[in-house]
C-alpha positions in Angstrom: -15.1 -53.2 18.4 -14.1 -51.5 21.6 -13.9 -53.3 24.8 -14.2 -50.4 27.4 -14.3 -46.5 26.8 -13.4 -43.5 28.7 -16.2 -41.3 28.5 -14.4 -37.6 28.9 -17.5 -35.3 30.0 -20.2 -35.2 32.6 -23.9 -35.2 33.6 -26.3 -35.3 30.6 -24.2 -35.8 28.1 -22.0 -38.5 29.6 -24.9 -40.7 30.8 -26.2 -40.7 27.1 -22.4 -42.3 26.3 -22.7 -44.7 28.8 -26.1 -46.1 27.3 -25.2 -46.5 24.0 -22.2 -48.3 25.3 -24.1 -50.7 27.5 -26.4 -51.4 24.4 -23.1 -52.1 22.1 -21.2 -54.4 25.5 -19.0 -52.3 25.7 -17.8 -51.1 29.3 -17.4 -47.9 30.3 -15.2 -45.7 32.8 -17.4 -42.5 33.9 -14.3 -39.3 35.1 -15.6 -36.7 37.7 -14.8 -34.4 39.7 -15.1 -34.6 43.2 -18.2 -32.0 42.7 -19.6 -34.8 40.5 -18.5 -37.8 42.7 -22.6 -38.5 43.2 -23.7 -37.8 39.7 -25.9 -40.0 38.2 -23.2 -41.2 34.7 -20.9 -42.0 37.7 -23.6 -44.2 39.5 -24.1 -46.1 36.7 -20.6 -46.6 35.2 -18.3 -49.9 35.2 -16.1 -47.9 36.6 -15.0 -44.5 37.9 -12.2 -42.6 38.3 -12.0 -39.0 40.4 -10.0 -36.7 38.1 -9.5 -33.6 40.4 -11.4 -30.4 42.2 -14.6 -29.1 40.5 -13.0 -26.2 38.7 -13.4 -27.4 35.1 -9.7 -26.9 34.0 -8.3 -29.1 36.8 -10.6 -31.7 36.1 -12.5 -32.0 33.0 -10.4 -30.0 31.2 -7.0 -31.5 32.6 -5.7 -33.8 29.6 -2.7 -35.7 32.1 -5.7 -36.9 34.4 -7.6 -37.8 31.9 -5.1 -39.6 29.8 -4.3 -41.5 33.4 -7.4 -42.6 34.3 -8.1 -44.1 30.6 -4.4 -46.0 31.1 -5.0 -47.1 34.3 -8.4 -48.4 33.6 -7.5 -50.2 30.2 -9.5 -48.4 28.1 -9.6 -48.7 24.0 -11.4 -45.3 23.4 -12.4 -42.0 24.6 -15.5 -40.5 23.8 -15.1 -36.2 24.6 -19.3 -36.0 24.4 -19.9 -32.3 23.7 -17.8 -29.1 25.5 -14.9 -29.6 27.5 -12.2 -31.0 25.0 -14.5 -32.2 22.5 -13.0 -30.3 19.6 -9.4 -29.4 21.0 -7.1 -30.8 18.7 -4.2 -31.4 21.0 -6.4 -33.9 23.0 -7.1 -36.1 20.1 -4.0 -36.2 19.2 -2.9 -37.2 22.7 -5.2 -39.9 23.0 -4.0 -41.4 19.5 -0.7 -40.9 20.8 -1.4 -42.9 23.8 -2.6 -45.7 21.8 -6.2 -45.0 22.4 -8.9 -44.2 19.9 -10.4 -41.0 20.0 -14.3 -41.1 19.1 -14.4 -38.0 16.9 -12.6 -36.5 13.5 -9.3 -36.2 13.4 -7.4 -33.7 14.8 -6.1 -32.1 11.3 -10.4 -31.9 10.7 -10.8 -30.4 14.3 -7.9 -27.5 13.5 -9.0 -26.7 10.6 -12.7 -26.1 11.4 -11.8 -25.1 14.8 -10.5 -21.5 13.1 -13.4 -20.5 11.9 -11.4 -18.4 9.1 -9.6 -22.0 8.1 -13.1 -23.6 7.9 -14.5 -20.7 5.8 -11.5 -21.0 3.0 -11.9 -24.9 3.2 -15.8 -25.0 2.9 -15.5 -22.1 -0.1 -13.0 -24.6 -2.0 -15.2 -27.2 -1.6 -18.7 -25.5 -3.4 -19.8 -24.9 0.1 -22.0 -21.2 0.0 -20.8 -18.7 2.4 -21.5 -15.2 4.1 -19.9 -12.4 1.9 -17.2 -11.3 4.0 -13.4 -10.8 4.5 -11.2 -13.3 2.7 -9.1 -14.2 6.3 -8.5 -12.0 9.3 -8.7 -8.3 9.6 -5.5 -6.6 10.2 -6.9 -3.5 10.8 -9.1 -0.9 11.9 -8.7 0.0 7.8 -8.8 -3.2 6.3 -12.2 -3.3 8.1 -13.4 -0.3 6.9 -12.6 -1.1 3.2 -14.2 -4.7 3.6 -17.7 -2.8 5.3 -17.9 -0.3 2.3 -17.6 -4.0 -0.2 -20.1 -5.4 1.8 -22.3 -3.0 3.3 -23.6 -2.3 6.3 -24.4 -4.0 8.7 -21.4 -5.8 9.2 -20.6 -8.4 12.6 -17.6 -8.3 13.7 -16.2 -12.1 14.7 -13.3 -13.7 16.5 -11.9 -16.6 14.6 -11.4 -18.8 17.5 -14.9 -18.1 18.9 -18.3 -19.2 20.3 -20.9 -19.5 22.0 -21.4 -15.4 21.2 -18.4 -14.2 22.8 -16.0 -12.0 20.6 -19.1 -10.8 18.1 -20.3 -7.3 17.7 -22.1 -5.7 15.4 -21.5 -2.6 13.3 -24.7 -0.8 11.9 -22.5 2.1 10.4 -19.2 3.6 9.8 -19.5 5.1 13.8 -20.0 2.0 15.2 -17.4 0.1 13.3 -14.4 1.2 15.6 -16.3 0.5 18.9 -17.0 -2.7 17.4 -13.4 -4.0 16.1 -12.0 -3.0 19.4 -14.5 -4.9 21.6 -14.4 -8.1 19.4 -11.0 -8.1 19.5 -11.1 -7.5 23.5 -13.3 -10.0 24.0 -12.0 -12.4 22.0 -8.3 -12.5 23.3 -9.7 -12.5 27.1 -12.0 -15.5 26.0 -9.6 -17.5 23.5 -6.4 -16.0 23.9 -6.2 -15.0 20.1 -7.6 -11.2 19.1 -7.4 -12.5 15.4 -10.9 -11.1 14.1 -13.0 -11.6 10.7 -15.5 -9.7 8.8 -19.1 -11.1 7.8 -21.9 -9.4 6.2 -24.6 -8.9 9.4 -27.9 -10.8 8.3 -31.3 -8.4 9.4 -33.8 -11.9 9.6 -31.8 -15.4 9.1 -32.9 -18.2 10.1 -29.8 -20.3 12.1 -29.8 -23.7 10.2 -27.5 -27.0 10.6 -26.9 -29.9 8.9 -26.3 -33.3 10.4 -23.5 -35.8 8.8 -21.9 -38.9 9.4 -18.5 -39.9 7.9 -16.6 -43.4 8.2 -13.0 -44.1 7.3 -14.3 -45.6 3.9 -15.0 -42.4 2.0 -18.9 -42.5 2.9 -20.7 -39.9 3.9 -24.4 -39.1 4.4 -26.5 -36.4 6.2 -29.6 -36.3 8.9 -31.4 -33.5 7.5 -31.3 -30.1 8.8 -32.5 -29.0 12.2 -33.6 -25.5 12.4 -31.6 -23.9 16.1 -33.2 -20.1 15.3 -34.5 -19.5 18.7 -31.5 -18.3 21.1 -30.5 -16.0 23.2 -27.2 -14.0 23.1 -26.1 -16.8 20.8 -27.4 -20.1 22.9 -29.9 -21.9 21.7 -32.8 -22.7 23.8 -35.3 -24.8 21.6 -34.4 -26.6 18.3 -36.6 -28.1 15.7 -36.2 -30.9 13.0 -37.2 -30.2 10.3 -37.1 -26.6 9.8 -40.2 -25.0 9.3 -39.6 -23.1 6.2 -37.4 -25.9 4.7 -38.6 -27.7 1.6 -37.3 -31.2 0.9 -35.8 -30.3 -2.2 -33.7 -27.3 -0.6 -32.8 -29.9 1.8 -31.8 -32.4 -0.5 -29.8 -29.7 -2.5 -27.8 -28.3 0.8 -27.3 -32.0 1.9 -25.7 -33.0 -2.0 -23.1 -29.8 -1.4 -22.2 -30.8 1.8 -21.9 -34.8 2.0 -19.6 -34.3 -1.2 -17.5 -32.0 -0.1 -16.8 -33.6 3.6 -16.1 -37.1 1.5 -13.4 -34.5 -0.5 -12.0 -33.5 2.7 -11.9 -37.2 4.2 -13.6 -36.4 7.1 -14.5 -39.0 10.0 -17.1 -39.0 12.2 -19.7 -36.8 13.0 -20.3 -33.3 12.5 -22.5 -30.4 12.2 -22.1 -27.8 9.2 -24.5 -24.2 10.7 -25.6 -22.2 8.0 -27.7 -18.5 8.1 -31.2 -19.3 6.1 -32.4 -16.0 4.7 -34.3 -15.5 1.3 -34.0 -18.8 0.5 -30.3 -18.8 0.3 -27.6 -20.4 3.0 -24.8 -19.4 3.8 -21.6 -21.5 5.6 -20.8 -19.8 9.1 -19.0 -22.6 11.0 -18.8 -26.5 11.2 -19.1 -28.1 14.7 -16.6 -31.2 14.9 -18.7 -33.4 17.3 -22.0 -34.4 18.4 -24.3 -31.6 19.2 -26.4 -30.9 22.1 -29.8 -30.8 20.1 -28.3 -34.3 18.1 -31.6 -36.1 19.6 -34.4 -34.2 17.6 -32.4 -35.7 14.7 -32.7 -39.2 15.9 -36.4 -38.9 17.1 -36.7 -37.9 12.8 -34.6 -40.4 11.0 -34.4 -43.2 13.4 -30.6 -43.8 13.9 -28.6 -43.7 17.0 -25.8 -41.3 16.4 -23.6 -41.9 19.7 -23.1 -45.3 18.3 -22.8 -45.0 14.7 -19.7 -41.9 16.5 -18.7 -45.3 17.6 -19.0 -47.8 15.0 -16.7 -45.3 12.6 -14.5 -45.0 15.5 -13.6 -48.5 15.2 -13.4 -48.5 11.5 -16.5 -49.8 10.4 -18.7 -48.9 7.5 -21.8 -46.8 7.2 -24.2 -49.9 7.2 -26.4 -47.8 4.5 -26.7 -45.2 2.0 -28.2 -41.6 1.7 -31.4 -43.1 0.1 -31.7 -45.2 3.1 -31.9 -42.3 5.1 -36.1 -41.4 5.5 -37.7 -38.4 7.7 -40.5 -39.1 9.8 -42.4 -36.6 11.4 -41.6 -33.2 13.9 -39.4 -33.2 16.8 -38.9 -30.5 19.5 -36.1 -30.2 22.0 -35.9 -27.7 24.9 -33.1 -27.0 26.6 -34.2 -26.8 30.6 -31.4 -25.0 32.2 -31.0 -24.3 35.9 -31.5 -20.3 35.5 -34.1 -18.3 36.8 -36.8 -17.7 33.8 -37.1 -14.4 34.2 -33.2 -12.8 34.8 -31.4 -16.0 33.4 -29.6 -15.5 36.7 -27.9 -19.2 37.3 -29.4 -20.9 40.3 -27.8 -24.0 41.5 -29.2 -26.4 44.4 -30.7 -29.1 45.5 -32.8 -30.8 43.7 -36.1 -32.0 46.2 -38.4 -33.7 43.5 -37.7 -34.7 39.9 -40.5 -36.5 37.9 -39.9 -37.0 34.2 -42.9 -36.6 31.7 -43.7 -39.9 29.9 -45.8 -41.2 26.8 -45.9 -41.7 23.3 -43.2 -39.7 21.5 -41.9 -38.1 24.2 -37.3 -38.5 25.4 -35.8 -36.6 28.7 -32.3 -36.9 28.7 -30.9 -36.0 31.6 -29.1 -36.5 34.6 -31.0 -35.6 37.5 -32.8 -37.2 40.1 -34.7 -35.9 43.2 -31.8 -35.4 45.8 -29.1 -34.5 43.5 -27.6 -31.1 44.3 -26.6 -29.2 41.0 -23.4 -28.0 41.1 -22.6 -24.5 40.7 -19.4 -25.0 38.6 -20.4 -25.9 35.0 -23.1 -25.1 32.4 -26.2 -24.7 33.9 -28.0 -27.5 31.7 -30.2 -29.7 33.7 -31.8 -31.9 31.0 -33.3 -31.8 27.7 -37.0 -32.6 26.9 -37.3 -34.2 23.3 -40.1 -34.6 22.1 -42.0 -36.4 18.6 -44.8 -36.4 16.7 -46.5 -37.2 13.2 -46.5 -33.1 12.2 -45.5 -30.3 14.6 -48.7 -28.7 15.4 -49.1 -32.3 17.1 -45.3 -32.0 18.1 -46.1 -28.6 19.8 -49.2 -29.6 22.1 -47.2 -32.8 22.5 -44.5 -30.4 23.9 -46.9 -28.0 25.7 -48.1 -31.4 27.7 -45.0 -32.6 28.8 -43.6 -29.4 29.9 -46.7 -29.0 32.2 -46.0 -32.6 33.6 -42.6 -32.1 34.2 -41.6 -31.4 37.7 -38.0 -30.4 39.0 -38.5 -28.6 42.9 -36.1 -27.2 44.8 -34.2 -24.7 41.7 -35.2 -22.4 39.6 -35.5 -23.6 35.9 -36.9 -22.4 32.8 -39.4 -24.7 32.3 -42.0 -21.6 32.2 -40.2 -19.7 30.0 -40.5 -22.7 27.3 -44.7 -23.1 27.9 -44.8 -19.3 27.2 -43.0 -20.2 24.3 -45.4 -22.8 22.8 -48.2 -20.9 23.5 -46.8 -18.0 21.3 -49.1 -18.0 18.4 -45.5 -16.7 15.9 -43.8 -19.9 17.1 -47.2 -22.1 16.4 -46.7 -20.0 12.9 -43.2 -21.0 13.0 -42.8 -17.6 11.9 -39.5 -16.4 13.9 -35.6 -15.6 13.0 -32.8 -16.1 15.5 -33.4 -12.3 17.2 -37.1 -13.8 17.8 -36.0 -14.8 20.7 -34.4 -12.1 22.5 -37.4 -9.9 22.3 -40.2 -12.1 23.3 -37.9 -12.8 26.5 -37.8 -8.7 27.0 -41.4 -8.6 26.6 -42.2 -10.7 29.7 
């Protein structure tokens, strides 16, 4: 096992690391930037090393300091968290180079899936279901055209190197199709440097479904169950649910079958997340997420098993200490995202913090990094904290939800803690009755 890890991220995320660490006695070394230099992962850290300004590429993002600070400090490993240079390829093959571990796939896994068109072909070879769509990327305006008439409209418009909503438009008809390609492809080479583009079949009322998994260097695999990420807006997911709603075990089972064997085809290591569109009882693959998630604790409130350490346990080369039938589902569990954004214009609002209290009780997680005098920077994502919450069924996980949100307090900024009460109290999301363009208009209704 690991002595000491570098833990390569900040805030939330990094201060969930550090205590899954402290629990395994392992050390850890907490990075920041000198924005950061009083945030609470760095407080609470063996150790801390200042890695540059607040701008995220000369710090967080700048692989020399980072690879310093883990060789000056003697560390074995280097968990990435989530963002930042959790799934850049070159990084984890730097750190192995180095003579480090890198706590996450390999970096052959992370290319691969990284191009979204790369993790389409793979998934398809393995049995995985897929969107119908173009074979690879577009080459042009034409090829597009002769895919959309295949396929029908509506078609969306994707850049393979993309996310979080960026480079994706949709095409309703054969008029919209040019404005569309060119857009994408605008967007996608000012946001990834690559215009490469793909074509997918544009889904009127899916449901956004992942699938949790867990691979060791042995050739086991096993998955978590499926968490249902539906309600987002402009692609980011606000509230997350395990189970799904509209998800029978047996479908569950069935999805989790295709995907644990073909993963233990592929060799993969570590964990990952495979998203799927839900609609009419069929998936369909869209893209595989080669690290831990943001939303990873509603899937650990379900099942029971820490997945920051288990990240860590493979890391090291140990075995899955059990099998899929060991895997068992208890309960609901709700996750909302409280972001530092005005609930109302989503505008970004940064500050200090004057009082943080934390809701308590049965059933009920806050991960998070705040505390009552912290000022939120105004350089990274605006995620504050995330309230988790668990419960025999989910009618009981909702009002569990409902009651924490109300007892949750952060002064001084602008959150969207409203914004997720009005969503509890929505009698379609009691129903569970909602698709992943719910969202967007209950928010323009308010």
């Amino acid at each position: 096992m690991f002595g000491k890890v570098l833990i390569a991220n900040r805030g939330e995320i990094a201060l969930r690391v550090h205590r899954a660490c402290q629990e395994m006695g392992i050390r850890t070394v907490a990075v920041h930037s000198t924005a950061d230099a009083t945030a609470m992962h760095v407080r609470l850290a063996d150790e801390s090393v200042c890695i540059g300004p607040p701008a995220a590429r000369d710090s967080y993002l700048n692989i020399p300091a980072l690879l310093s600070a883990a060789t000056i400090t003697g560390a074995d490993a280097i968990h990435p968290g989530y963002g930042f240079l959790s799934e850049n390829a070159r990084f984890a093959e730097m750190v192995e180079a180095h003579g480090m571990t890198f706590i996450g796939p390999t970096a052959d896994h992370i290319r691969i899936m990284g191009d979204k068109i790369a993790a389409k072909t793979a998934m398809k070879s393995l049995g995985v279901p897929l969107v119908p769509g173009s074979d690879g990327a577009l080459n042009s305006l034409e090829e597009a055209e002769a895919v959309a008439n295949i396929i029908k409209y509506p078609v969306l418009i994707k850049a393979a190197a993309g996310g979080g909503g960026r480079g994706m438009k949709v095409a309703r008809g054969p008029e919209e199709l040019e404005e569309a390609w060119r857009v994408a492809r605008a967007e996608a080479k000012a946001a990834f440097g690559d215009d490469a583009v793909y074509m997918e079949k544009y889904l009127d009322r899916p449901r956004h479904i992942e699938m949790q998994v867990m691979a060791d260097t042995h050739g086991n695999v096993v998955h978590f169950g499926e968490r249902d990420c539906s309600l987002q807006r402009r692609h980011q997911k606000l509230v997350e649910e395990a189970g799904s709603p509209v998800l029978t075990a047996a479908e569950r089972d069935a999805l989790g079958a295709t995907v644990t064997a073909g993963l233990a085809k592929l060799g993969y290591r570590g964990a990952g997340t495979l998203e799927f569109l839900w609609q009419d009882g069929q998936f369909a693959f869209i893209e595989m997420n080669t690290r831990l998630q943001v939303e990873h604790p509603v899937t650990e409130m379900v099942c029971g098993v820490d997945l920051v350490k288990e990240q860590i346990r493979v890391a090291a080369g140990q075995k899955l200490g059990y099998e899929q039938k060991d895997i068992q589902f208890s309960g609901h569990a709700i996750e909302c995202r409280i972001t530092a954004e005005d609930p109302e214009t989503f505008a970004p609002n940064p500050g200090k913090v004057s009082t943080y209290h934390a809701p308590g009780g049965l059933g009920v997680r806050v991960d998070s990094a705040l505390y009552s005098g912290y000022s939120v920077p105004p350089h990274y994502d605006s995620l504050v904290a995330k309230l988790i919450v668990h419960a025999p069924t989910r009618s009981e996980a909702i009002a569990r939800m409902r009651r924490s949100l109300d007892e949750m307090v952060v002064a001084g900024i602008k959150t969207t803690l409203p914004l997720h009460m009005r969503i509890m109290d929505d009698p379609e999301f009691q129903a569970g009755d909602y698709t992943i363009h719910w969202l967007e208009r209950f928010v323009a209704k308010q």
